[in-house]
C-alpha positions as CSV (number, residue, x, y, z in Angstrom):
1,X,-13.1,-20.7,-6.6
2,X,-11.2,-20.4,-10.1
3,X,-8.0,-20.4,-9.6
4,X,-5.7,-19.9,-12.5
5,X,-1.7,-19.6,-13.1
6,X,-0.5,-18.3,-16.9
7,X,3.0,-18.0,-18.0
8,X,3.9,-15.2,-20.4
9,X,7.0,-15.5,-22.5
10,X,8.2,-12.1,-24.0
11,X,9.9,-10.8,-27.2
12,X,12.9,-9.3,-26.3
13,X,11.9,-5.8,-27.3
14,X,8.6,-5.4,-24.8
15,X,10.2,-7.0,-21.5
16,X,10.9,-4.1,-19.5
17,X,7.3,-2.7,-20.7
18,X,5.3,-5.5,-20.1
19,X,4.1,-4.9,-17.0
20,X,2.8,-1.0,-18.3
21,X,1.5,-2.9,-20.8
22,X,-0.6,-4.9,-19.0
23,X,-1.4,-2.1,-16.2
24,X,-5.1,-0.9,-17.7
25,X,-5.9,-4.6,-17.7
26,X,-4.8,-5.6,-14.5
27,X,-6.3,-2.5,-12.6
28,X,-10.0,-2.9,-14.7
29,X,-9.7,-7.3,-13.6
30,X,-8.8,-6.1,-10.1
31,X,-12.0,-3.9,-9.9
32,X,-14.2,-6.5,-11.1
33,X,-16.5,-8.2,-8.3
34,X,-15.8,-11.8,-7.6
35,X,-12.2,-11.3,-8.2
36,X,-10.1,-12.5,-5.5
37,X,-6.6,-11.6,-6.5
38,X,-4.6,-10.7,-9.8
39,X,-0.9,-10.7,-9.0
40,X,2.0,-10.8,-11.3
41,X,5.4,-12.0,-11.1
42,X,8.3,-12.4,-12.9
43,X,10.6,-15.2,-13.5
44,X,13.6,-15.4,-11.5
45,X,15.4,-18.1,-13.8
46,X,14.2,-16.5,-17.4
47,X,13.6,-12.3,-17.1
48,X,11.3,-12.6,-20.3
49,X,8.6,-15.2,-18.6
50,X,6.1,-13.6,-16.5
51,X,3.7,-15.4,-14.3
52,X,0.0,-14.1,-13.7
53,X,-1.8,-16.1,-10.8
54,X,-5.3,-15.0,-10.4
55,X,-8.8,-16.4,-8.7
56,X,-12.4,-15.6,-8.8
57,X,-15.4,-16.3,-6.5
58,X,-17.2,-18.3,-8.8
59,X,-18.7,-20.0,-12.6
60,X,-20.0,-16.3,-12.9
61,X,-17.5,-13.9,-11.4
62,X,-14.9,-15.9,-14.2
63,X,-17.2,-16.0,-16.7
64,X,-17.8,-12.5,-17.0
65,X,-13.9,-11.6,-16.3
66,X,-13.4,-13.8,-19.6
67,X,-16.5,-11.9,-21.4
68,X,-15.6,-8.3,-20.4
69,X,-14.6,-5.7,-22.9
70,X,-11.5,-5.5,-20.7
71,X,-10.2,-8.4,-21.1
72,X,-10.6,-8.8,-24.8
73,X,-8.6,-5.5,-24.8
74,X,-5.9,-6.7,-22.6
75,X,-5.4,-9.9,-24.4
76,X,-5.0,-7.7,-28.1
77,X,-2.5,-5.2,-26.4
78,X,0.0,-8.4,-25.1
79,X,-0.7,-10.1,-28.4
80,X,2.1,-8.3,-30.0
81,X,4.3,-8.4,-26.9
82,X,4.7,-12.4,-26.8
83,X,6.7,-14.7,-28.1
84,X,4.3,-18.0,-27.7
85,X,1.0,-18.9,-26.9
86,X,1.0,-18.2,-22.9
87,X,0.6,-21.3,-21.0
88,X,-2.1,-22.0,-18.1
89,X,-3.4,-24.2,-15.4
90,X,-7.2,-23.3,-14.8
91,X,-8.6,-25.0,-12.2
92,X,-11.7,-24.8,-9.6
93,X,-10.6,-25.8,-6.6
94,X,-12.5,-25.9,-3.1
95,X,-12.2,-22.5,-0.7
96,X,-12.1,-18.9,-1.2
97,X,-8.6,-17.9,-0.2
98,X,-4.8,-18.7,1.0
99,X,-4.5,-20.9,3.1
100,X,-1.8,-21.5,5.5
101,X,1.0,-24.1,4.9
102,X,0.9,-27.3,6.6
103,X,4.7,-28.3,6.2
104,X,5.9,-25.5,7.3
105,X,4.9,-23.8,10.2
106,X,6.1,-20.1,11.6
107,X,5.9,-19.2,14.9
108,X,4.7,-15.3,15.3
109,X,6.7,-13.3,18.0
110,X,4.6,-12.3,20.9
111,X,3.3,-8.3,20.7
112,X,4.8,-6.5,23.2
């Protein structure tokens, strides 16, 4: 799978809008097959960074999110919303999904 992280640093004026800003986009990437997840956060240490991680399946299901008319219109409506160029980490790694933790283990209460 492709499995990508991207940090998004605001303008001061679009920081409590972002994420409506970037609603269409999210919602159309989310639809798209081979897309595994598309979750935002937001910075706990700097309110103006937000932090997209997303995955696909495959070469093809990220090469067509990349290519899709969605996409090129979610990247023009954040253009005037940022501050910088947003940074990434884009890597295919092996698997299709979380895994579980190995240093740190939960045990689940019983069902009753």
């Amino acid at each position: 799978m492709y499995f990508i992280v991207v940090k998004f640093k605001t303008k001061p004026e679009y920081t409590e809008q972002f994420m409506d800003l970037v609603g269409p986009f999210t919602q159309s990437t989310r639809q798209e097959p081979g897309n595994l997840w598309f979750e935002w956060s937001r910075s706990v240490e700097d309110p103006s960074e937000f932090v997209l991680v997303e995955a696909f399946a495959d070469d093809d299901a990220a090469g067509a999110h990349v290519n899709s008319d969605h996409f090129a219109a979610g990247m023009e409506s954040m253009r005037p919303a940022l501050l910088a160029t947003p940074k990434i980490v884009s890597r295919k790694v092996e698997g299709d999904s979380w895994g579980e933790m190995g240093e740190l283990q939960i045990d689940e209460p019983p069902l009753t």
